[in-house]
C-alpha positions as CSV (number, residue, x, y, z in Angstrom):
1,X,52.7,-132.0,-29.2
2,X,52.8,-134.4,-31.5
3,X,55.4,-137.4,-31.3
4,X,57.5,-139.3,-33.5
5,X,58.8,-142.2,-31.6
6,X,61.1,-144.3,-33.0
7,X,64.0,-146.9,-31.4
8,X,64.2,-150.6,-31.2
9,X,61.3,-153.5,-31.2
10,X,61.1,-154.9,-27.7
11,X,62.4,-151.0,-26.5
12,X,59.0,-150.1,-25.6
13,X,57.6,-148.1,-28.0
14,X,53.4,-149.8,-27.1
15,X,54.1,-148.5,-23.8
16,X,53.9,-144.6,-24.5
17,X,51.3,-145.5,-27.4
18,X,49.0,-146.9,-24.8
19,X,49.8,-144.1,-22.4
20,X,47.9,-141.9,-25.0
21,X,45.0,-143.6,-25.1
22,X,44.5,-144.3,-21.8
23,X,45.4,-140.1,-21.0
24,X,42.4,-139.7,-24.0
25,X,40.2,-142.2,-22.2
26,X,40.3,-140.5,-18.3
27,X,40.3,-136.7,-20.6
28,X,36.9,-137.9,-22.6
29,X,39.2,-137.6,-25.4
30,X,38.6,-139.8,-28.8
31,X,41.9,-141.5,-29.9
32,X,42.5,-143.7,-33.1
33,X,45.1,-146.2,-33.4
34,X,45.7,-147.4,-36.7
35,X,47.9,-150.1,-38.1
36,X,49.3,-151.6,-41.2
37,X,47.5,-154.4,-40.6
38,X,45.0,-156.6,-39.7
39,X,46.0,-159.1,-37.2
40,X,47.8,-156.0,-35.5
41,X,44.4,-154.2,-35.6
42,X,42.3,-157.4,-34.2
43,X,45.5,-157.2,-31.5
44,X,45.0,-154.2,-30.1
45,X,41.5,-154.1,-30.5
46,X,41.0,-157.2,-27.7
47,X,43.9,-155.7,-26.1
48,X,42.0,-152.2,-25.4
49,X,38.4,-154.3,-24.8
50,X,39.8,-156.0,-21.6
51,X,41.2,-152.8,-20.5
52,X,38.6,-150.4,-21.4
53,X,35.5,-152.2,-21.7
54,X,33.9,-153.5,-25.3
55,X,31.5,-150.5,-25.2
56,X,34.1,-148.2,-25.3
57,X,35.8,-149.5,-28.2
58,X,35.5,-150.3,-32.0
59,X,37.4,-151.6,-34.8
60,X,36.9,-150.4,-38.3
61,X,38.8,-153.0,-40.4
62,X,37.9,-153.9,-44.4
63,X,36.4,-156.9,-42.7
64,X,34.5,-156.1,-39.6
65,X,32.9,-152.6,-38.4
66,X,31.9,-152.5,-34.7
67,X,31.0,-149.4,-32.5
68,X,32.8,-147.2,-35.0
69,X,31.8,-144.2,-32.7
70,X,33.2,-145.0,-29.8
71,X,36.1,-143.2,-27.8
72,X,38.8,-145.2,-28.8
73,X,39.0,-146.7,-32.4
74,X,41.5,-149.0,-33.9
75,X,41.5,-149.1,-37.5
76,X,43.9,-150.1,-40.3
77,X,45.5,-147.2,-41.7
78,X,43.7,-146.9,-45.1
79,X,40.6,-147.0,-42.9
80,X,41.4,-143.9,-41.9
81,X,42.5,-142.3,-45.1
82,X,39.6,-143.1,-46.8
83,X,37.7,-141.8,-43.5
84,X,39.4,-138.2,-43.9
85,X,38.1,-138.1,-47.1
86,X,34.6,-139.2,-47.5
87,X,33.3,-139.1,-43.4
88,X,35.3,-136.3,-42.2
89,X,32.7,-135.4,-39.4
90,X,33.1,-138.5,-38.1
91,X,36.6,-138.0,-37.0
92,X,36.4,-134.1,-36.9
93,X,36.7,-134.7,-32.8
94,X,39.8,-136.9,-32.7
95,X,42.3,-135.9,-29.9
96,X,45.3,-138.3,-31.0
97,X,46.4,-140.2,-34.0
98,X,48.7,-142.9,-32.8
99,X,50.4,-144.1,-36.5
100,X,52.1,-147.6,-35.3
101,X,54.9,-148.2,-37.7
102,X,55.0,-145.4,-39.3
103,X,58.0,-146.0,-41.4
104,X,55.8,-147.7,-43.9
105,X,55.5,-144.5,-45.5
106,X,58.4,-145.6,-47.4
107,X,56.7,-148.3,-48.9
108,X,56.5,-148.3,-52.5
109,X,52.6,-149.7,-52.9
110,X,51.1,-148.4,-49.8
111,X,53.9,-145.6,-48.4
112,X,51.1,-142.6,-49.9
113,X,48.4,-143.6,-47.4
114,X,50.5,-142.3,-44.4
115,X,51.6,-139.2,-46.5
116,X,47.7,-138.2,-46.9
117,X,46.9,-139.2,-43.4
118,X,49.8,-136.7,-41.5
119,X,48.8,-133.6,-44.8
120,X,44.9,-134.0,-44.4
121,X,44.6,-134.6,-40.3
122,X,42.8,-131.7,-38.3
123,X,44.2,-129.1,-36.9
124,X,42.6,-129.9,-33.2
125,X,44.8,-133.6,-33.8
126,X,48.1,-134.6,-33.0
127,X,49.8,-137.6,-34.3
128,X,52.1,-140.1,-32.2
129,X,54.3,-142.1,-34.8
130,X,56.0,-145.0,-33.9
131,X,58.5,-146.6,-35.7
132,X,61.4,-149.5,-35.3
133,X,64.7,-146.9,-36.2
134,X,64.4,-144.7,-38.6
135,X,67.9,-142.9,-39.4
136,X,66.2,-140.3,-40.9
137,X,64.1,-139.2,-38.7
138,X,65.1,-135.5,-38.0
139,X,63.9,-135.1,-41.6
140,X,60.6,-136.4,-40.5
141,X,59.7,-134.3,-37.7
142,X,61.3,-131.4,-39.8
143,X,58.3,-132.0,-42.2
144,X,55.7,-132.3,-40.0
145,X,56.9,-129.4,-38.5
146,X,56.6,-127.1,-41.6
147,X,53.6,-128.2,-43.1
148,X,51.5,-127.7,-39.9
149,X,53.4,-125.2,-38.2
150,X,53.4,-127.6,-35.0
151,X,55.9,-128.6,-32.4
152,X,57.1,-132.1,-32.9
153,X,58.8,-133.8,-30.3
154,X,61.6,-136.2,-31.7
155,X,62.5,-139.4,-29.6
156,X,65.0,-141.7,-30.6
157,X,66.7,-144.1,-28.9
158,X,69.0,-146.2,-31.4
159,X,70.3,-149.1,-28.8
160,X,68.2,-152.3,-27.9
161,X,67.3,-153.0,-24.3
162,X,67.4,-156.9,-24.8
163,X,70.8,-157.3,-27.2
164,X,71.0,-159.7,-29.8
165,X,73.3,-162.4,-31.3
166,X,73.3,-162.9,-35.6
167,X,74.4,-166.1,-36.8
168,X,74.5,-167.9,-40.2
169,X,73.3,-171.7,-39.3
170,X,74.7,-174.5,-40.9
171,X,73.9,-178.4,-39.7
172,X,77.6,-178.8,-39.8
173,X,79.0,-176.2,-38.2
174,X,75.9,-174.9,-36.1
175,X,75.8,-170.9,-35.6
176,X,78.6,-169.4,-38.0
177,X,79.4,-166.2,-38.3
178,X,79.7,-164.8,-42.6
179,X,83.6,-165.8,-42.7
180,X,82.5,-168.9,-41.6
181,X,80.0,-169.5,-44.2
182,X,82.4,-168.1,-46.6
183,X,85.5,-170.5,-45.9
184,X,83.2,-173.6,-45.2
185,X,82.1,-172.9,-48.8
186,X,85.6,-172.8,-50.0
187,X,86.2,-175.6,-48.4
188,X,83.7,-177.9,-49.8
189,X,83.9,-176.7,-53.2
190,X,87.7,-177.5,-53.4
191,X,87.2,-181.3,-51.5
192,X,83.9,-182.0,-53.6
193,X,83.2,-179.8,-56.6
194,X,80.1,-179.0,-57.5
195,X,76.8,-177.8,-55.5
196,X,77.7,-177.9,-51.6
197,X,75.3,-179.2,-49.9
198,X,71.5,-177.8,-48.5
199,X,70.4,-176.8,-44.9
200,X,66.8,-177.4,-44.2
201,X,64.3,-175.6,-41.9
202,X,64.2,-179.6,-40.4
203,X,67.5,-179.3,-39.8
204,X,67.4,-175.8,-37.8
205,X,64.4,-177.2,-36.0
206,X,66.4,-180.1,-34.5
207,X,69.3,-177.9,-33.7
208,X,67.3,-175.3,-31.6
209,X,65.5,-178.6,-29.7
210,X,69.0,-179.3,-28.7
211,X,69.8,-176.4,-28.1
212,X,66.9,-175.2,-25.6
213,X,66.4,-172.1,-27.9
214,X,62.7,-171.9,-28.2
215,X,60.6,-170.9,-28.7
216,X,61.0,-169.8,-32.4
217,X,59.9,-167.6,-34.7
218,X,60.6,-169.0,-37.8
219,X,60.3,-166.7,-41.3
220,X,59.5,-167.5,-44.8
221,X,57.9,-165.8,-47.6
222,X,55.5,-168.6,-48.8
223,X,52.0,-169.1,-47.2
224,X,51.9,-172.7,-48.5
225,X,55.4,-172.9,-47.4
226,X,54.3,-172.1,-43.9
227,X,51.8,-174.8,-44.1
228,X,54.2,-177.1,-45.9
229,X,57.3,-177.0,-43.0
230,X,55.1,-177.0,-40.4
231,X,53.3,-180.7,-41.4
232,X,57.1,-181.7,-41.8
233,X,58.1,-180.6,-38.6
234,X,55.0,-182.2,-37.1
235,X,55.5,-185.1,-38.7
236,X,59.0,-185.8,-37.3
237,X,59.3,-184.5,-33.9
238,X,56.9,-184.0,-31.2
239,X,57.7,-180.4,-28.6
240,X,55.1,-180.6,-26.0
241,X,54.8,-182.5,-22.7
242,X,51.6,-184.3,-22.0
243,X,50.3,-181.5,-20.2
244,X,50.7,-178.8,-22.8
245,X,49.0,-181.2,-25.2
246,X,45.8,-181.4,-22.9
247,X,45.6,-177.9,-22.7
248,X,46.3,-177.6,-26.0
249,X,42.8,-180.3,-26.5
250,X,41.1,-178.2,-24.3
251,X,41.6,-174.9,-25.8
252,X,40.6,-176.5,-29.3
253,X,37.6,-177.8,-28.1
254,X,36.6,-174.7,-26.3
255,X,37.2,-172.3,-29.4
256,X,35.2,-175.1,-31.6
257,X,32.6,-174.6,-29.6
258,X,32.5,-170.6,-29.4
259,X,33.2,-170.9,-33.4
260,X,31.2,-173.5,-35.0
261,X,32.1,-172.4,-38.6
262,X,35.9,-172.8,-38.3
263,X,35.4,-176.6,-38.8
264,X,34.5,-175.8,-42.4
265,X,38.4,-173.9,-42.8
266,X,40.1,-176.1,-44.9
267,X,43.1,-175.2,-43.2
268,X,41.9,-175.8,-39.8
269,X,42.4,-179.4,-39.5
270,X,45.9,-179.8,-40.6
271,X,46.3,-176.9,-38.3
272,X,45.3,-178.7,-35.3
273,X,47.4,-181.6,-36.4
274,X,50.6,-179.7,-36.2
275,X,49.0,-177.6,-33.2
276,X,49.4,-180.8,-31.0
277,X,53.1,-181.2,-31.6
278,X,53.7,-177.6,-30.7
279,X,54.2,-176.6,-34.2
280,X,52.1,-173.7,-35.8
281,X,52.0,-171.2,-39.0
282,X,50.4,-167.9,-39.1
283,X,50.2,-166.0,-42.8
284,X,47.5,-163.2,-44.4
285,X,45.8,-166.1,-45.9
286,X,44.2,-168.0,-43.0
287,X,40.6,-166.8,-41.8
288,X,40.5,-164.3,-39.1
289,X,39.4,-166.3,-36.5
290,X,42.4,-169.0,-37.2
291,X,44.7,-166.7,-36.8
292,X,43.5,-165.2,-33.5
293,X,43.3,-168.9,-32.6
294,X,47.4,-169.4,-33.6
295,X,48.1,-165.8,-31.7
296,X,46.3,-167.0,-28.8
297,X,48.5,-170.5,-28.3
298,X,51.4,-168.3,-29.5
299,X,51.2,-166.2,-26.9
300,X,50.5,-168.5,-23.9
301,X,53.8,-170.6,-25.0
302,X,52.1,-173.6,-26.4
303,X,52.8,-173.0,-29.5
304,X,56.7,-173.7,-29.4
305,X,58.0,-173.3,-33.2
306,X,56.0,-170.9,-35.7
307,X,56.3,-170.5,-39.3
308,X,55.3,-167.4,-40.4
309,X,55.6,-164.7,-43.0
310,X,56.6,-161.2,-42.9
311,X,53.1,-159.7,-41.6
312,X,53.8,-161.6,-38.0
313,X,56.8,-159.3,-37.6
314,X,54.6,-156.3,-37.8
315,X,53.8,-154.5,-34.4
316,X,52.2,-157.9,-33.1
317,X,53.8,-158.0,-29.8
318,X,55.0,-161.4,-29.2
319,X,58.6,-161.7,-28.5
320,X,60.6,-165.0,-29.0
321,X,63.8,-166.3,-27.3
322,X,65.1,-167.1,-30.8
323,X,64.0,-166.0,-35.1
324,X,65.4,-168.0,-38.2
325,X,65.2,-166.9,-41.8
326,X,64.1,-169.2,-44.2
327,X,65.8,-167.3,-46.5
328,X,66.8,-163.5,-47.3
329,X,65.4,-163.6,-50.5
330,X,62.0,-162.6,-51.4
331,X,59.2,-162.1,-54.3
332,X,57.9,-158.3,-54.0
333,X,55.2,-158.6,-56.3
334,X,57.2,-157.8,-59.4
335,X,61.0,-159.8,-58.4
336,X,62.9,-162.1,-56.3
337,X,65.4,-159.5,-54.4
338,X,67.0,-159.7,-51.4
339,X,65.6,-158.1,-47.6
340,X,66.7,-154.9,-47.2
341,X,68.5,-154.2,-43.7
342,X,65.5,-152.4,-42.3
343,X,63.0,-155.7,-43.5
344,X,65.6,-157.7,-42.1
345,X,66.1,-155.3,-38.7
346,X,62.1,-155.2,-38.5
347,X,61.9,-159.3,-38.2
348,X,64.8,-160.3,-36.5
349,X,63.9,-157.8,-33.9
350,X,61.2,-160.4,-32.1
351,X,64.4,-162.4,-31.1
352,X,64.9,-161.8,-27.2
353,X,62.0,-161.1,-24.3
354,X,62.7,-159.1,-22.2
355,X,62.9,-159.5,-18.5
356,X,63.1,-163.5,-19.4
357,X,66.0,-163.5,-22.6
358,X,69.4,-162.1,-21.8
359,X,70.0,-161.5,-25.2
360,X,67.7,-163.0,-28.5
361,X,69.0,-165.3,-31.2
362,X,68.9,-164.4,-34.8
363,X,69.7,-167.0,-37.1
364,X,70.0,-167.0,-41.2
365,X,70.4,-170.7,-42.8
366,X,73.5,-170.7,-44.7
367,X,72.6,-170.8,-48.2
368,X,75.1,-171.7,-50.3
369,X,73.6,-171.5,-53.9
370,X,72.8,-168.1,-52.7
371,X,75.8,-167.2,-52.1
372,X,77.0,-168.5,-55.3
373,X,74.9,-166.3,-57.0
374,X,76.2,-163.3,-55.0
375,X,73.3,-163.1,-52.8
376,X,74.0,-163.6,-49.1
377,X,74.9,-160.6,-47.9
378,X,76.8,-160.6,-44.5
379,X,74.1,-160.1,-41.6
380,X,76.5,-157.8,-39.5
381,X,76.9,-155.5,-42.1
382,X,73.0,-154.7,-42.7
383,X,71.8,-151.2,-41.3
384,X,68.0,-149.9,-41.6
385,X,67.7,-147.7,-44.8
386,X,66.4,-143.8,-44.6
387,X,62.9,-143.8,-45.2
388,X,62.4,-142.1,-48.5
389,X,59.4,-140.7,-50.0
390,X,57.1,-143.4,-52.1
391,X,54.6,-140.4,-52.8
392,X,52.5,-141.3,-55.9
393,X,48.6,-140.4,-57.2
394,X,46.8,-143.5,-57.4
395,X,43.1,-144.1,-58.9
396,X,41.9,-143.6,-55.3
397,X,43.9,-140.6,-54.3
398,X,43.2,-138.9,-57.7
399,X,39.5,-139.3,-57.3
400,X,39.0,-138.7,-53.8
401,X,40.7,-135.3,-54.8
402,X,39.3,-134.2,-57.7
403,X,35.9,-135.0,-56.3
404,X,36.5,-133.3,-53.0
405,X,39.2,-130.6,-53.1
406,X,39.5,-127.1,-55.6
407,X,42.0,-126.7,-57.4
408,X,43.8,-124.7,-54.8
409,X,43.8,-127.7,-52.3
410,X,45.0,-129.6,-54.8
411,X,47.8,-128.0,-55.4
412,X,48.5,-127.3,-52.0
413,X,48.3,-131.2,-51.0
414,X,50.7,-131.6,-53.8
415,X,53.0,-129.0,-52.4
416,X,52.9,-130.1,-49.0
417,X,53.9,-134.3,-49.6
418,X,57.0,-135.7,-47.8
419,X,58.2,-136.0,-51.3
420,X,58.3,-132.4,-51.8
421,X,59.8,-131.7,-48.8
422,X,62.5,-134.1,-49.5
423,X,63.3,-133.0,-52.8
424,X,63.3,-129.2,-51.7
425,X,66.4,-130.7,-49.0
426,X,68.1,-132.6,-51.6
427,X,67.7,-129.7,-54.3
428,X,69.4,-127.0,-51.3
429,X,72.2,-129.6,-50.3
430,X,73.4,-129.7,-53.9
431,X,73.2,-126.0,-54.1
432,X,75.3,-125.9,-51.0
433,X,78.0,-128.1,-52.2
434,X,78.2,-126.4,-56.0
């Protein structure tokens, strides 16, 4: 059947995923897993190379190609668009497309991609979908179900294993709750007029040291910013014992020596400055190999607070005890606007590991100018969004089907889009209700 998955990061959604290609593997089956992107690709690309053996793996990525025909592929999910298009016998014997957060076909630059992938796959192929929650996700299956005339099996599971606590943090007051925040400001404004004063990423840092919260996970939406806190941090506090820092030396001097060129990174040196405090920062911007580098001490705990951008939050799997937000403001590309409750849902949902963290710790620095301005929205309050259609004919889309499909097709693709399908439901509801 095929599988739309969706329920809670740290639930165990990589579990059933990696049941599927390991049920392809012992079948002879070919299997692609695709993801939005890249570090998540590079991820489960080493992850299925230890299990399965190198030769029986490749990676198809915008930056490398390696055994592209072997029985289990990972590949970012344009990749595979593009693939269904112009190399269609090269996938024509795929058992199982595993879409890993598939809920990005709601997004507005990139939400068409999935749309083509689930209307053009093969008949032979089923998809498995997995998703953080998706409140909408009856319609899903429901459209996936009429367009191919396929069962769908719908799982959803709306609780999280490891629970969480959501806090505003001021260096006052510590973890506050929204009324909190609310009166504090209140507070200060009548006793001191004017602009009430800032809380700092330094300051959260210093609290969570005290507190014996790491590690953290810590979010903002600037590379340089990353970059910027981190040599702060660095520069004032020190978070590994002398053993962590010799392995730590060890491990930097090892990968040197596997990776000659990373010397000439200009970001690799400050990198290793901050590395030896414990400190890190991961965005799209560093070269590959840094960032596998930053995974790897992320993921054997030596890396103890990260600053990151959104992309981190994206199917890598590395759970913290504790995630902070810079900020719940960010620049889309055309305006500052604030998260939405499923961005926010998707990143705060590293906070608690399970089997270690009885519960994770979500944290939001209490911005008060923000809030001023009207745009600090209570953290309780914020629920994940339907995922609605983003369906629209780009350059690529037009021209891969103009060159490739008849008229016919065309129309038929056009017919057949999750946009469609939702506006047929919305169309029949009002009919309903008039």
């Amino acid at each position: 059947k095929n599988v739309i998955l969706s329920t809670h990061t740290g639930n165990g959604k990589t579990l059933v995923a990696d049941f599927a290609v390991n049920q392809c593997f012992n079948a002879g089956k070919r299997v692609i897993y695709t993801a939005p992107i890249k570090a998540l690709s590079n991820q489960k690309y080493n992850q299925f190379s230890k299990m399965y053996g190198a030769e029986n793996v490749g990676l198809i990525t915008a930056d490398r190609v390696i055994n592209q025909d072997a029985g289990i592929i990972v590949a970012t999910t344009e990749v595979l668009r593009n693939m269904m298009h112009e190399d269609r016998e090269r996938i024509a014997d795929i058992e199982t497309i595993i879409l890993d957060e598939i809920h990005y076909l709601g997004d507005k630059e990139r939400g068409t991609v999935w749309e083509e992938i689930i209307i053009f796959k093969n008949k032979e192929a089923r998809i498995l979908g997995l998703s953080a929650t998706i409140p909408n996700i009856e319609d899903l299956c429901s459209w996936i179900r009429e367009i191919h005339d396929e069962p769908v099996e719908m799982v959803y599971y709306p609780e999280r294993i490891v629970k969480q606590q959501h806090y505003y943090f001021d260096k006052r007051l510590g973890a506050v709750k929204y009324g909190g925040v609310m009166s504090n400001y209140h507070r200060q404004k009548r006793q001191y007029g004017g602009v009430v004063y800032k809380n700092t990423h330094l300051d959260f840092a210093e609290y969570a040291l005290e507190q014996g919260v790491l590690p953290v996970l810590y979010f903002t939406f600037s590379r340089k910013q990353c970059e910027i806190y981190a040599k702060e941090l660095a520069g004032r506090i020190d978070m590994l014992t002398k053993e962590e820092r010799d392995t730590v030396r060890r491990m930097i001097r090892d990968y040197e020596a596997s990776y000659p060129d990373i010397r000439s990174s200009s970001s690799w040196a400050p990198l290793k400055y901050t590395l030896m405090r414990g400190i890190g920062y991961h965005h799209a911007g560093l070269l590959p190999i840094v960032k596998q580098f930053m995974e790897d001490l992320f993921e054997r705990k030596l890396c103890k607070f990260l600053y990151a951008t959104e992309t981190f939050a994206v199917g890598i799997n590395y759970p913290v005890k504790t995630v902070c937000f810079d900020s719940l403001r960010k620049y889309d590309g055309e305006s500052f606007r604030t998260l939405t409750g499923s961005e926010y849902l998707q990143m705060a949902g590293r906070a608690g590991r399970r089997g270690i963290d009885d519960f994770g710790l979500v944290y939001v620095l209490a911005d008060y100018k923000s809030l001023e301005n009207g745009n600090l929205p209570d953290i309780s309050q914020l629920q994940a969004e339907p995922i609605v259609s983003k369906f629209q004919i780009t350059y690529n889309t037009l021209v891969n089907l103009v060159s490739r499909y008849s008229d016919r097709e065309i129309e038929e693709f056009f017919n057949k889009s999750f946009s469609n399908f939702q506006y047929d439901n919305n169309r029949k509801r009002q009919e309903r209700a008039d």
